[in-house]
Each structure stands twice: as structure tokens, then as C-alpha cells.
N, C-alpha and C positions, 0 to 999 in steps of 0.2 A: 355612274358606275364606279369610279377611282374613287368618288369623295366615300360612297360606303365600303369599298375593300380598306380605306382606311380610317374609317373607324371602326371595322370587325378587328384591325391588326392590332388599333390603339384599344380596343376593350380586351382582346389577349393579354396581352403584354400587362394592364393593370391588372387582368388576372392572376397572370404569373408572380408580381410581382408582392401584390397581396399576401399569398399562396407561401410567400419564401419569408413572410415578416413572420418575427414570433413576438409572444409577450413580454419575453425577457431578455429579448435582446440576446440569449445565449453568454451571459456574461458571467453568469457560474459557472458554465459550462466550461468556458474557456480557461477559468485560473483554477480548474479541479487539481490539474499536476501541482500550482503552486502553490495551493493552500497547506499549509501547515497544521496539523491536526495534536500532534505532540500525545499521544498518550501515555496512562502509566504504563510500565510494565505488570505482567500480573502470570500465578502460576497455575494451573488446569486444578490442582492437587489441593490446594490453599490459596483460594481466591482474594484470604485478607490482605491488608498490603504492611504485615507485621513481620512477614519474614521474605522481601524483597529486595535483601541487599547484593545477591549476587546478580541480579538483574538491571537493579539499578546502578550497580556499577559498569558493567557491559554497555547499558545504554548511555553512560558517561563516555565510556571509552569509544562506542561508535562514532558519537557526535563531534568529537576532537577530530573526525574527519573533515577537511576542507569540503570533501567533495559532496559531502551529505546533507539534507537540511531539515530532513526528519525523519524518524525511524518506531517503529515497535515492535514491542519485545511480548511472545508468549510463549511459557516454558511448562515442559513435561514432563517432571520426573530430570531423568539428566539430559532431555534433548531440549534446546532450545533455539526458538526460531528466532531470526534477527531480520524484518524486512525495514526495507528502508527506501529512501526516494532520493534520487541523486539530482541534482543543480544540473541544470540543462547544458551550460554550455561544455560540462564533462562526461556528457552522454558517449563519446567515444571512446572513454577510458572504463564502460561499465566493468567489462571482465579481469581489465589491471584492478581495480578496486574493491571488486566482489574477490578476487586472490586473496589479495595482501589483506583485506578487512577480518577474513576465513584465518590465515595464516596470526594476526596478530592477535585474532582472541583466541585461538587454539594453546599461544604458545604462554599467553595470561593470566588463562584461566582453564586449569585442568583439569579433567572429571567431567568436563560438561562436553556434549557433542553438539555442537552448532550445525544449525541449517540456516545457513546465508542469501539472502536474495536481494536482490534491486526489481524484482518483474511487480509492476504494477498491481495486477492481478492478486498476488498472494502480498500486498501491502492491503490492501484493502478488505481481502478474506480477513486477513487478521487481527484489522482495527475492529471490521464486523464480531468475530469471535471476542476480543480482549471486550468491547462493549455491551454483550449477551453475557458473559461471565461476571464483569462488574455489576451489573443490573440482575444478575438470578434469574437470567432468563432460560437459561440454556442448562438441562442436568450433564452432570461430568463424563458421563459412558460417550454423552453424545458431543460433548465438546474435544475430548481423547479420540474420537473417533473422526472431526470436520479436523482435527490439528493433523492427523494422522495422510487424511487427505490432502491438505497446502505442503507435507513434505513429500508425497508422493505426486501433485505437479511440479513440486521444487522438481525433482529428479529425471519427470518427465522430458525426455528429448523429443524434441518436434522437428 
């Protein structure tokens, strides 16, 4: 009677254990935050990258930040969105950083209304957008219209 209550326990347990392995190990999974994706900047209006200097200067001046290690830029008309992915171990300084990052392209570059984020979420909406734009995948009403929505989760309070 004990020797088969354990081996129903030991055929569990290889069950479970099976059950928790995956194919890949989950090791994409894990360096998603730290991979580096580095895109161009690019703008809703003029997708070419023939009049991208005010952008690509912004995205110059983001990256001068310590705290940053990769960021993308998609701009509309004069709004432009700045998302980026901050260096883990200054994950406590996100709100000092997302200030002053706000505060020192405002006062750099004028005429343009920035919308500033670190939130994951709208880094990755946006690499998604800046990659459907590149590629002509997406028409302009409807990409004016998914931009229009990352600044209104931008704003979103939760």
C-alpha cells in the first residue's frame, strides 16, 4: 500500500514538473525589458526619413540621458511622443526623470508639445506604430487616430 501511494506521488510531481518546463526556456521572455530595439524616429504626416531632423535631434538629446537605454520617437504635426525604457537599477527615480527629461526638451526645443513616458506599454505601442508606418502598413487617419490613443493612456490616471 505505501510503496504505490508513492509512486502515484512520484508520477504527480513528474507530472507537475513536466507541466512547468517550456520549449524555450522563457529566455526571451526574460531579457524583453532589456533588449534594445533602437528605432528610427519617424513622423505620421511624412513617413520619409528626409525631414527628420527635429526628431532626430530630440532622440539625440533623450539618449544623453544616463538613466535611458533606449527610446522612440513618433511625431504628429507638433505633438510628439518621446517613449523610452529606463536602466533598471533607476527604476526609483522614474518620475525625477520623466520631469526633468519633459522640462529639458520643452525648454530646447519650442513649438513642439511633447508627450513623455517611461510606461512600458506605450513604449511598445509605439515601436508597433513607428514599424506599421515604416512598412505602409497602416493608412495615416488610422495611425493619427492609434497615436492619438498612446497620448490619451499617456494621460490616463489609474
Amino acid at each position: 500500500m505505501m510503496i504505490r501511494i508513492c509512486l502515484q506521488l512520484l508520477f504527480i510531481f513528474t507530472l507537475f514538473l513536466s507541466g512547468c518546463a517550456s520549449k524555450d526556456d522563457g529566455k526571451t521572455e526574460r531579457l524583453a525589458l532589456l533588449k534594445q530595439t533602437d528605432p528610427k524616429p519617424i513622423d505620421i504626416i511624412d513617413t520619409t526619413d528626409r525631414n527628420i531632423g527635429d526628431e532626430e535631434a530630440v532622440k539625440k538629446e533623450v539618449k544623453k540621458n544616463d538613466h535611458i537605454y533606449d527610446v522612440v520617437i513618433v511625431k504628429n504635426g507638433k505633438d510628439m511622443l518621446v517613449a523610452y525604457k529606463i536602466k533598471h537599477l533607476h527604476r526609483f527615480k522614474m518620475k525625477q526623470v520623466e520631469k526633468k527629461l519633459t522640462k529639458d526638451l520643452n525648454k530646447k526645443f519650442e513649438g513642439i508639445h511633447f508627450i513623455v513616458s517611461s510606461d512600458y506599454k506605450i513604449f511598445l505601442e509605439a515601436v508597433r506604430l513607428n514599424k506599421l508606418l515604416r512598412e505602409n502598413e497602416i493608412p495615416r487617419e488610422k495611425a493619427k487616430k492609434e497615436f492619438k490613443q498612446l497620448v490619451e493612456l499617456k494621460e490616463e490616471k489609474t
